[in-house]
N, C-alpha and C positions, 0 to 999 in steps of 0.2 A: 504493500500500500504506500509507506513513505520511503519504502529501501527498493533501491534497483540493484538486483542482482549480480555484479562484478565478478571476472573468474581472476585471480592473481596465484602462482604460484609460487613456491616454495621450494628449495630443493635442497638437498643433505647431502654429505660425501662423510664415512666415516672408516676409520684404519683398522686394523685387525683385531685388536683389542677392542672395539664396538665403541672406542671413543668417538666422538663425533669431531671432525675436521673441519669441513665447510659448512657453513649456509649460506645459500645462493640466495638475494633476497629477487623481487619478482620484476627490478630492472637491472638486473646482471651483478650485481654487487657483492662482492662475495663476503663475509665476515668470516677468519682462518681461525682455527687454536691450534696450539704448538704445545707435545706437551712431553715429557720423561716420564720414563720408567713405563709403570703400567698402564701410565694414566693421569699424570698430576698435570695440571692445567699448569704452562710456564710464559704464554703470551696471549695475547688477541691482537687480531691488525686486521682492518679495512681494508681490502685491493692492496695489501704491502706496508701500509701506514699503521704504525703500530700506534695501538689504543693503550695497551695496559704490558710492560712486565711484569711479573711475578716470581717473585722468591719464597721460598719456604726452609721453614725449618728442619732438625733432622726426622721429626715426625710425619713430616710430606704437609705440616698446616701452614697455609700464608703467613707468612711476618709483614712483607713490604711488597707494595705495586709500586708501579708511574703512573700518575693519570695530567697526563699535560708535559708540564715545567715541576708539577711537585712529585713528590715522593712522599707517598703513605707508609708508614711504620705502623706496626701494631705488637704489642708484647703480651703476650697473654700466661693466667695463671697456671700453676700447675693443673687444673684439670682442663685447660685449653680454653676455658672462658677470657672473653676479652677485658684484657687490665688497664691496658692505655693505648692511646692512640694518637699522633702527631702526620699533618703533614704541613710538609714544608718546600720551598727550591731545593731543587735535586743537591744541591753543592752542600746546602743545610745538612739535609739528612743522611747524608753518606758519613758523616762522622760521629755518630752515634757508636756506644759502648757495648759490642758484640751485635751481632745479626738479628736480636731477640730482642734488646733494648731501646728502649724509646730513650731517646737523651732530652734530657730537659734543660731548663736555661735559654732556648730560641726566642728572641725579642719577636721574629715577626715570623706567624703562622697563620696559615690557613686556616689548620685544623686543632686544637689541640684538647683530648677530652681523656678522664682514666676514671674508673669503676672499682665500687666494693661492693662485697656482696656478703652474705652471711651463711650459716652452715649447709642450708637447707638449698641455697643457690639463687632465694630472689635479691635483686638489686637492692641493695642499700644504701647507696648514696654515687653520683656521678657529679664533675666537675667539669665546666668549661669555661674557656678563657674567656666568654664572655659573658656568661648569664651566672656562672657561680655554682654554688654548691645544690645539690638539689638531693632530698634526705628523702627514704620513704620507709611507712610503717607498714605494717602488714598482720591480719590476724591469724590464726592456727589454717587455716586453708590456703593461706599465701594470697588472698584478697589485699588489696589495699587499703588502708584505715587514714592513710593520713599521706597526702605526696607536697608538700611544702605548705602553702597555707591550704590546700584544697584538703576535706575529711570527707568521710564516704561510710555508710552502712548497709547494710544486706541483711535481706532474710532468709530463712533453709534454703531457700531455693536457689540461691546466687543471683534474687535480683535487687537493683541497686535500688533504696528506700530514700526519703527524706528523713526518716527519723524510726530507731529503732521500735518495734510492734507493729508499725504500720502492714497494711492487708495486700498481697498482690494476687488479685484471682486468676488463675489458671495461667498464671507467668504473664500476663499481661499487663505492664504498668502504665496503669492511667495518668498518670504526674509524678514528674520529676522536676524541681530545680525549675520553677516556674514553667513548665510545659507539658501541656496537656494533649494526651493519644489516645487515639480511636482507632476501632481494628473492623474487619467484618468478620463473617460464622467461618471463617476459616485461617481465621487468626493475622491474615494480614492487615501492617498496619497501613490506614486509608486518607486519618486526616490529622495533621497538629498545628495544635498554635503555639506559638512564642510569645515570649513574655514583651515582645515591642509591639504584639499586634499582625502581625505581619501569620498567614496559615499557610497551609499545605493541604493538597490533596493527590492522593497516589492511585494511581489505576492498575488494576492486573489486570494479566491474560487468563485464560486455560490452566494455564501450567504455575501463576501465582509468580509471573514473573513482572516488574514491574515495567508496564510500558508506554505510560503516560504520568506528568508531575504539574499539576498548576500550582503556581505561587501566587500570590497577592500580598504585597507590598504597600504602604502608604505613600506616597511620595511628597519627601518634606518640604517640593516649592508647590504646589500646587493645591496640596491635602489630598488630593485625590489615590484612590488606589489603582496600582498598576498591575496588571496579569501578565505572568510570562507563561505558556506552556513550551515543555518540553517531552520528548517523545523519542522512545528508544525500541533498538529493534537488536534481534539478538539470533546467532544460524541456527544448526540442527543439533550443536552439541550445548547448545545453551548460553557458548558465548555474546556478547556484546558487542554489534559491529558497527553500531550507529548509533549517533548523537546528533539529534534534531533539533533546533530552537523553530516553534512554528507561531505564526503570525494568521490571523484570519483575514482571508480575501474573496469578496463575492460571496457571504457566507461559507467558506469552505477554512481551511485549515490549509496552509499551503509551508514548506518548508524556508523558512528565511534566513539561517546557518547552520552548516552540516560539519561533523567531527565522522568520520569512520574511522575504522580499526580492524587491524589486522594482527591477529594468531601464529604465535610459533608452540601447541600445544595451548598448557595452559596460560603461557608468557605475552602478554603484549608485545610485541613485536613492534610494529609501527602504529601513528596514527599522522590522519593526514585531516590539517587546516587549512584557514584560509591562509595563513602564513606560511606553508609551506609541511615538507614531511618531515616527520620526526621516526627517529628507529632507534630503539633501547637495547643497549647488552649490559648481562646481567655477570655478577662477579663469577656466576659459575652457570653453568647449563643447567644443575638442578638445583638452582640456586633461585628466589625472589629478590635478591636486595640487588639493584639496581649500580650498573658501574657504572654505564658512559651511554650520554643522547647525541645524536648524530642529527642536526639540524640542515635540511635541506629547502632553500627557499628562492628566489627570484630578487634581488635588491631595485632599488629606484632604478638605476640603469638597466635594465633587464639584463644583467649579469645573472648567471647561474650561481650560486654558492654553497660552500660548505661548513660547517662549525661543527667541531666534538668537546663536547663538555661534559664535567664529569660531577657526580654525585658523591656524597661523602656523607656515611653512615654510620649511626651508634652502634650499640652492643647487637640492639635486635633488629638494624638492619631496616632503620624507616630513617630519610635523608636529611640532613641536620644544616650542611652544605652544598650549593655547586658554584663550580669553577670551570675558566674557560681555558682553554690549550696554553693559555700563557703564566696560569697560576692565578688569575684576578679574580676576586670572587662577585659572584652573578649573585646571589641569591642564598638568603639565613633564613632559618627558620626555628620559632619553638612551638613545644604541643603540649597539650594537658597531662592529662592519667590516664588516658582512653584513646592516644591520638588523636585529638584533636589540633588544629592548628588555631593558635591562641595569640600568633605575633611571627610577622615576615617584615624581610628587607626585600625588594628585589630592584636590588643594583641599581643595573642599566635600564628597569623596566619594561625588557623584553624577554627577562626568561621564563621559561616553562618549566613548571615542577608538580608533577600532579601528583604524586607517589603519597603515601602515608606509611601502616603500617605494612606488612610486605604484599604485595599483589594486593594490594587498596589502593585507586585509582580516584582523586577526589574531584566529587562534581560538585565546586561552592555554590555554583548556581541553584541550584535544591539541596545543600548542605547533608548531602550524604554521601558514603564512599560506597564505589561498587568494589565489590570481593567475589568475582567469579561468577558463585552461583546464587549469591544473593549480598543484598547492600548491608552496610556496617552504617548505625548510628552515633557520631562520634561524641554527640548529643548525650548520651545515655549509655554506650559503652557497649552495645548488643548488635544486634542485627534486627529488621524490619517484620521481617518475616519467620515461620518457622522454618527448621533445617529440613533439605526436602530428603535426608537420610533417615527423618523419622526418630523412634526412639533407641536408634542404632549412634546418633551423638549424644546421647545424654537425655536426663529425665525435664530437663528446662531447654525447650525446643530454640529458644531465643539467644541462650546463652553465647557470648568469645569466647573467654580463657578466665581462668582467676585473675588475670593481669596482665598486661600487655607488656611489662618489663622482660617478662621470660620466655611468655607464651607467644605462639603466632598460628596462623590460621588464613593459610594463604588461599584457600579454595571456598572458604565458606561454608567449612563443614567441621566435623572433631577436630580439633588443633591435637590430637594426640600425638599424629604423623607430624608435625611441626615442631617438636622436640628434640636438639641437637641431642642425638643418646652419645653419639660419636666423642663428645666433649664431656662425657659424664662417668664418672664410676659407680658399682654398684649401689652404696649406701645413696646417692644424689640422685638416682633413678626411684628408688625405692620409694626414696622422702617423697619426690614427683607423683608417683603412682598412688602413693597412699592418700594422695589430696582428691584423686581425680571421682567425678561422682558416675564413671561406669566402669570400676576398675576396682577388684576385690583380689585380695592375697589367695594364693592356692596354696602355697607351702615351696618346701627346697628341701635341699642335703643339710643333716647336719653341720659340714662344714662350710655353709655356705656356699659352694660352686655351684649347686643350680638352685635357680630361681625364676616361680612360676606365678604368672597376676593372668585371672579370667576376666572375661565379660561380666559382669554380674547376671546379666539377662539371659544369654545363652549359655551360662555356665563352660562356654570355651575358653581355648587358650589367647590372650592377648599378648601378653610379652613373656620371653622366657629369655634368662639369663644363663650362660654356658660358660664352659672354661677351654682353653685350646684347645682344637681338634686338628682333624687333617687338611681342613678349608680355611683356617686362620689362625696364625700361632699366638692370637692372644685374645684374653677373656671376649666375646662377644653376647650381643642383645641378638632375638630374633622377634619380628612383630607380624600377626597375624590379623586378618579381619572375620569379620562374626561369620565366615563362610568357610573358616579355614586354610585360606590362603597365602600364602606368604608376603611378607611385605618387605621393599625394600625402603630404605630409609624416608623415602618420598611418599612412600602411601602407594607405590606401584606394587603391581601384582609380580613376583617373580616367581621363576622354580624354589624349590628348598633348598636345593642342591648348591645352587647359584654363589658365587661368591658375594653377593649384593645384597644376598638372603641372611649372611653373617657380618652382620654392625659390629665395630671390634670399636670399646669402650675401653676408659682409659683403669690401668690398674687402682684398688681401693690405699 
């Protein structure tokens, strides 16, 4: 109806090992990775133009990239959590104190942020050179109770309250923090208003996907109030390929600025404006946090051009900075408890940064983030809608994560599979699981080498912990789904057998 159909391809080259090599994007452009050993990712480059080197440690984990003229450092703790992080001009960062060290003392930085955390592994306080200390409380679930002057309460259910007792019917919270929500009989949410006056109204499809947004606005020279509608369309797998701004003409709705989007999997790939195309690579292929935008556009002079700039991200991987090929930065940002974006610079006033938390895409214009397979409130800290996995994510169909500091939930469904285990030892996993509300102890070996957590609901296996075998010579995680299936660290489906089936965790 508002989408015409477009065919664009895509195309893959990968080497023996099943790493993936090229991607050819759908006008000829190819994006390389370059990598050692089995598989460790050691560059990216555009048609020859290197986007990013990569270094690592002797554990095969990043320490430092290039993205421009700086150099990213990153040192991380003993169990592989990130401790600090600097970037700086190359000349800067090359003299730091071992491979693994962030040096500190740099007058003038890009980037400069370091983390603490506590036994259990959530975020305890994070520093940056410009906004300061930032301290957070947390109750027995690993919920947040308190993130600088912002405090927060919950009921059983995990949902966020204005004051402890308060009622939430069937996980549906009617008011939060002066705003007020409306759902229909099938739990999605339809209509809110804000506390300036200003409402909302969300349309679904069939499928409870959202495909139409009217706003109404007051507008503060005139008094009058303004409607915007917006209108999205989404393919066969449920993706999001279009962003509509529409205008009525003749009686009719007619399209008056178009965003479309292009797919590599679950990964935004490109989107194309009226400013030109944009095309994102990401720190790793099975990675969400965002490296470097590749800005394709037409200037005054009808000059063709190009710009690659690059993103620079916290602990969890939602963008705090970017910068352009020369080290200058474009574009700051800070956010709430929930991701919210609460205070931006942007620079030159031309850059683009729509990222949040990881594969959250924000659309300020209706002030919600799309996440895949459905939108994130950044308002309230949930999602819109229920999870269309059912009571296969948990008993509160609405819920993120305990918290955004640790947790991520890149597709809009259990963030369970969004748990670096890679970077965790057994007790850190354990503490994790023991929070989770579909995630029950089964039992282990006396000596703790194996370790097994079910479903609650299906009484299946979820995770199991193992000690060396013949497919990894060091302790590993394996994750199953409520069908039995093996899961690789992403939430894909693998053989058992597979080496990708054996997550190797760091020792207790």
């Amino acid at each position: 109806m508002l989408f015409l159909t477009q065919t664009q391809s895509i195309h893959y080259h990968y080497d023996f090992n099943g790493n993936r090599t090229t991607t050819v994007l759908p006008d000829g452009r190819q994006i390389n990775y370059l990598y050692y050993g089995s598989g460790h990712l050691h560059q990216i480059n555009l048609d020859g133009e290197v986007v990013s080197d990569i270094e690592r440690d002797k554990l095969h984990r990043e320490i430092q990239r290039t993205q421009g003229a700086l150099t990213s450092r990153y040192e991380l703790d003993p169990l592989g959590r990130l401790k600090k992080q600097i970037a700086a001009l190359n000349s800067l960062s090359e003299s730091g104190n071992g491979k693994n060290k962030v040096a500190a003392g740099y007058s003038q930085t890009a980037v400069k942020r370091s983390y603490g955390y506590d036994k259990t592994g959530n975020l305890l306080h994070s520093s940056d050179q410009r906004t300061g200390t930032t301290h957070f409380e947390y109750d027995k679930l690993g919920q947040p109770l308190k993130v600088q002057n912002q405090t927060f309460a919950f009921d059983p259910a995990y949902n966020l309250i204005n004051e402890y007792g308060q009622q939430v019917k069937d996980n549906r919270i009617a008011a939060y923090n002066g705003i007020k929500f409306f759902y229909d009989d099938f739990g999605n949410t339809i209509h809110k208003e804000h506390s300036d006056g200003s409402t909302q109204n969300l349309h679904y499809d069939l499928f409870d996907r959202l495909v139409k947004m009217e706003t109404f606005k007051k507008n503060a020279k005139t008094g009058e109030w303004d409607k915007e509608v917006w209108a999205f369309e989404y393919d066969a797998l449920d993706r999001r390929v279009s962003k509509d701004r529409l205008k009525a003409e003749n009686g009719k709705d007619i399209i008056d600025s178009e965003i479309t989007f292009l797919w590599d999997g679950s990964h935004l790939l490109q989107e194309t404006h009226s400013d030109g195309l944009y095309t994102y690579i990401y720190t790793d292929q099975d990675s969400y946090e965002p490296l470097a935008q590749i800005h394709n556009y037409t200037n005054t002079e009808s000059e063709s051009k190009q710009e690659i700039n690059y993103f620079h991200c916290d602990q969890i991987g939602i963008p705090r900075e970017m910068t352009d090929k020369n080290g200058k930065l474009l574009w700051l940002g800070e956010y709430d408890a929930w991701g919210k974006l609460t205070k931006e610079t942007n620079v030159t006033g031309r850059a683009h940064q729509p990222f949040r938390l990881q594969n959250q895409y924000c659309d300020s214009e209706i002030r919600l983030h799309y996440n895949f397979f459905r939108y994130y409130d950044p308002d309230v800290g949930r999602f819109i809608n229920q999870d269309p996995i059912g009571l296969l994510g948990g008993n509160n169909l609405y819920h993120f994560a305990p918290n955004r500091q640790v947790w991520i939930d890149p597709l809009g469904l259990n963030p369970l599979v969004g748990l670096n285990l890679s970077s965790m030892n057994r007790q850190q996993i354990a503490d994790v699981l023991s929070k989770s509300e579909n995630i029950s102890w089964r039992g282990g070996s006396p000596d703790g080498r194996f370790m097994q957590w079910n479903y609650t609901d299906t009484g299946k296996c979820a995770v199991r912990l193992d000690p060396p075998d013949d497919k990894t010579p060091n302790d590993h995680a394996h994750l199953y789904d409520r069908q039995g299936n093996s899961l690789d660290i992403k939430g894909n489906i693998v053989d058992r057998t597979s080496p990708d089936a054996h997550i190797p965790i760091l020792p207790n």
